[in-house]
N, C-alpha and C positions, 0 to 999 in steps of 0.2 A: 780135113775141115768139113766137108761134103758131107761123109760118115756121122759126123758128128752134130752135124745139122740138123742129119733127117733123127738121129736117136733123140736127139732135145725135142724133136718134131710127135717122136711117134708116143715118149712120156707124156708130153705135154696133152696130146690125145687121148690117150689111156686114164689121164685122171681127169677129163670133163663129163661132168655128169649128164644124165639122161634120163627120161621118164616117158612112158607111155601110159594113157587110160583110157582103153574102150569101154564102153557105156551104152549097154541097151536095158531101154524099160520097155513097158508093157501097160496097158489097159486089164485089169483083173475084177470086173467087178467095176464098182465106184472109184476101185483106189488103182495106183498105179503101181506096179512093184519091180526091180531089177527083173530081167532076166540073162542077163550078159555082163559079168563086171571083169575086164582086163586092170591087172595093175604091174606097172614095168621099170625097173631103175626106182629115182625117187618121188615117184608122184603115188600119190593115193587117193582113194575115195571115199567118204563117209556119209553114213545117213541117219544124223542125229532124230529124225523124227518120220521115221518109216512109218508111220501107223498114219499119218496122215491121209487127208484126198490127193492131195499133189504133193507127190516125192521129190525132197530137198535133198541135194546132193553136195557134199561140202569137197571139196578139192585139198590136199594138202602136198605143200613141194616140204620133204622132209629134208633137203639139202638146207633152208633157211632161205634161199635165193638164186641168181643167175647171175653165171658172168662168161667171159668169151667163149665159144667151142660149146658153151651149153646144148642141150636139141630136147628141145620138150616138146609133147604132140598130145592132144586130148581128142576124142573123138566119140557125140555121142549121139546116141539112136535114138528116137521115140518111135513107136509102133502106134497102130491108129488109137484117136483117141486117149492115149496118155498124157500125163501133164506133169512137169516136174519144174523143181525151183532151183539150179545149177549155180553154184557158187564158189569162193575160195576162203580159205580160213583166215587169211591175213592180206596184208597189201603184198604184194611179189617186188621184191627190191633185187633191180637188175648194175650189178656191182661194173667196176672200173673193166676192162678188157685192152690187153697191150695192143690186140689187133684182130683174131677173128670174134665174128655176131655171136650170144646170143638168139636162139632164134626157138620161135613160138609158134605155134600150129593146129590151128583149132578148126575143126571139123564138126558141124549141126544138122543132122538130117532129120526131118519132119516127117511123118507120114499125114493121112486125111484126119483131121481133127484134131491133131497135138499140140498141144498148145507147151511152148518152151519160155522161159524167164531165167535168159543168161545173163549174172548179176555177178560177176566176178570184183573185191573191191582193189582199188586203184592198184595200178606199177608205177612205180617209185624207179628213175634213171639218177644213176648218182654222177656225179661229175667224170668224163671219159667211157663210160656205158657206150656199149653197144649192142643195139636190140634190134632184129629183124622179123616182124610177126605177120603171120598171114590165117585170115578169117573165111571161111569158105561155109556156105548158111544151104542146102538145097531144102525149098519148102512144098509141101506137097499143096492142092488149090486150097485148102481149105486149114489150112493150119497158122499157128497163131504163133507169133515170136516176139519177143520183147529182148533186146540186144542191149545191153550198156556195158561200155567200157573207156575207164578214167587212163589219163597219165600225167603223172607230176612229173618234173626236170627237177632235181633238188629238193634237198627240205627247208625249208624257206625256219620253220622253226628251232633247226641245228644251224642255223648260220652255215647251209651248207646250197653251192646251187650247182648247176650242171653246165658248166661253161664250156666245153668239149665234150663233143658224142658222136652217136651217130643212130636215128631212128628211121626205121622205114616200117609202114604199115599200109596193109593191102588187105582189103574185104570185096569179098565177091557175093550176092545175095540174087540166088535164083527159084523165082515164084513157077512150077511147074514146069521146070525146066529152059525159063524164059528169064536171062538175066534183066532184073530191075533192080539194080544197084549192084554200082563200082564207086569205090574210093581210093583212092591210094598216096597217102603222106610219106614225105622224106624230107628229116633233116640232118645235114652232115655238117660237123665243121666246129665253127664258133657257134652254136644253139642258143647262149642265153643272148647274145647280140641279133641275133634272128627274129627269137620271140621278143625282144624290145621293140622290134620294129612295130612303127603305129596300122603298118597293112596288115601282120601276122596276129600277137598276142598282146600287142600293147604294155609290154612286161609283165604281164598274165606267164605264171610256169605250169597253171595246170588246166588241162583240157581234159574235155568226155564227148564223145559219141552214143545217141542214145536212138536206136533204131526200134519202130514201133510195125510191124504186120500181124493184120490189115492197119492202115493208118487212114485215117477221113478228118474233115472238119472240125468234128466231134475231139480231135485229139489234138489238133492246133488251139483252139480254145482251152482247153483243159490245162497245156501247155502255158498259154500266155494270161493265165487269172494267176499266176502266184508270183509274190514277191522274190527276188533272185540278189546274192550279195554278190554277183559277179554280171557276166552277161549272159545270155541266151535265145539262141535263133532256133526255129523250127521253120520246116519248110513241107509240104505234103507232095506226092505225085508217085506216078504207078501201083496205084495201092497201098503205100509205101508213108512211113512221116518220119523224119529223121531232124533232130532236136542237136545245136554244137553248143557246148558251153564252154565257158574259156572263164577264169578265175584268177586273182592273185596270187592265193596259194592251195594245197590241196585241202585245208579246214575248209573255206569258200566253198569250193567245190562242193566236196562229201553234201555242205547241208544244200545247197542247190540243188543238187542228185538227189538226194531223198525226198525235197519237196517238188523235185519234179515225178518222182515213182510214185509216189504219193496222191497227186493230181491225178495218175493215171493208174490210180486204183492197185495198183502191184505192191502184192505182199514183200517185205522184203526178208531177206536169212537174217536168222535173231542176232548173226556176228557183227551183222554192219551195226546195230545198235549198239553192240557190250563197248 
């Protein structure tokens, strides 16, 4: 039986999928252009509009999605002075898992002047999902970052919700090698009885994180002039402004999220639109 545990064990391993992307651009001029593109398992890269000033970078999981034992890793460089627009082609829908994570892994390194716009659109947790992600940002003094990232628990428009799961997410953000933001969420268990709760989500299933460097006044303001069909808090400190929104369902959201990018000036990838 032993024997035959670990063989169910080692298939079971052998067909979870996998993906690597390193990612270095460059300052060339006005424009910014690859100088480094890793692609590994099934994730890819694309750059529908190279010719641009600041290089949009499209993300694609050719698998379609994630589910237990996944390991996806993205990792990407700016050099001084480059600017790029970092995105994904679809929402990432992280499927059922009998028992190991999903898990996700995203790596940002700035150099002096790079300005990054990580605009990846929503993950989608389907009922019994289990997703483990970790955000690690290092910024050089002088560099510019604009972070957002959604997650829906269910689709509320399939009559479908996420009433077992298991999420845990962890972001580390350091300004010249001087941590100024930790976050770190986790829920296990019964989720949608969680987010019911009037402390948590108030039955809100979709949330976003929308992190602004440098963040001032200037971006609290900007933040709190627009209309929102769900709610929305921003907060500023350490150079730092960091916006939570919380929604009924992921439609809410999306149009939240883009009238808050919006506010704050940030072009967005022409997918969030189509």
């Amino acid at each position: 039986m032993l024997d035959q545990d670990r063989t169910s064990a080692q298939i079971f391993a052998a067909n979870r999928a996998t993906g690597h992307i390193a990612l270095a651009v460059a300052a060339r001029g006005r424009r910014t252009q690859r100088s480094r593109v890793h692609e590994e398992g099934s994730l890819r890269v694309r750059f529908p509009h190279a010719e641009a000033d600041a290089l949009e970078a499209v993300i694609v999981n050719t698998g379609g999605g994630m589910t237990g034992g996944d390991r996806f890793a993205i990792d990407i460089a700016l050099a001084e002075e480059a600017s790029l627009i970092a995105g994904t082609a679809a929402a990432e829908k992280i499927y059922r898992s009998t028992e190991p994570d999903a898990e996700m892994n995203v790596r940002l390194t700035l150099a002096e002047g790079a300005r990054l716009a990580w605009l990846p659109q929503e993950t989608i947790l389907f009922d019994r999902a289990r997703l483990s992600r970790r955000i690690e940002v290092d910024l050089a003094g002088s560099a510019s970052l604009l972070l957002a990232e959604a997650v829906v628990f269910g689709r509320a428009a399939m009559g479908e919700a996420m009433r077992q799961g298991f999420f845990a997410d962890r972001w580390r953000v350091r300004r010249a090698g001087k941590l100024v933001f930790a976050d770190s969420a986790r829920l296990n268990g019964a989720v949608a009885d969680k987010l019911a709760a009037p402390a948590a989500a108030a039955g809100g299933i979709a949330i976003a994180t929308v992190l602004v460097a440098p963040g001032d006044d200037a971006t609290l303001a900007a933040v709190r002039a627009f209309d929102v069909a769900g709610e929305v808090g921003i907060s500023c400190w350490n150079g730092i402004a960091v916006a939570r929104l919380c929604a009924k369902d992921g439609a809410a959201l999306r149009h939240d999220l883009i009238a808050l990018l919006a506010a704050l000036k940030t072009p967005l990838p022409r997918l969030w639109l189509n």
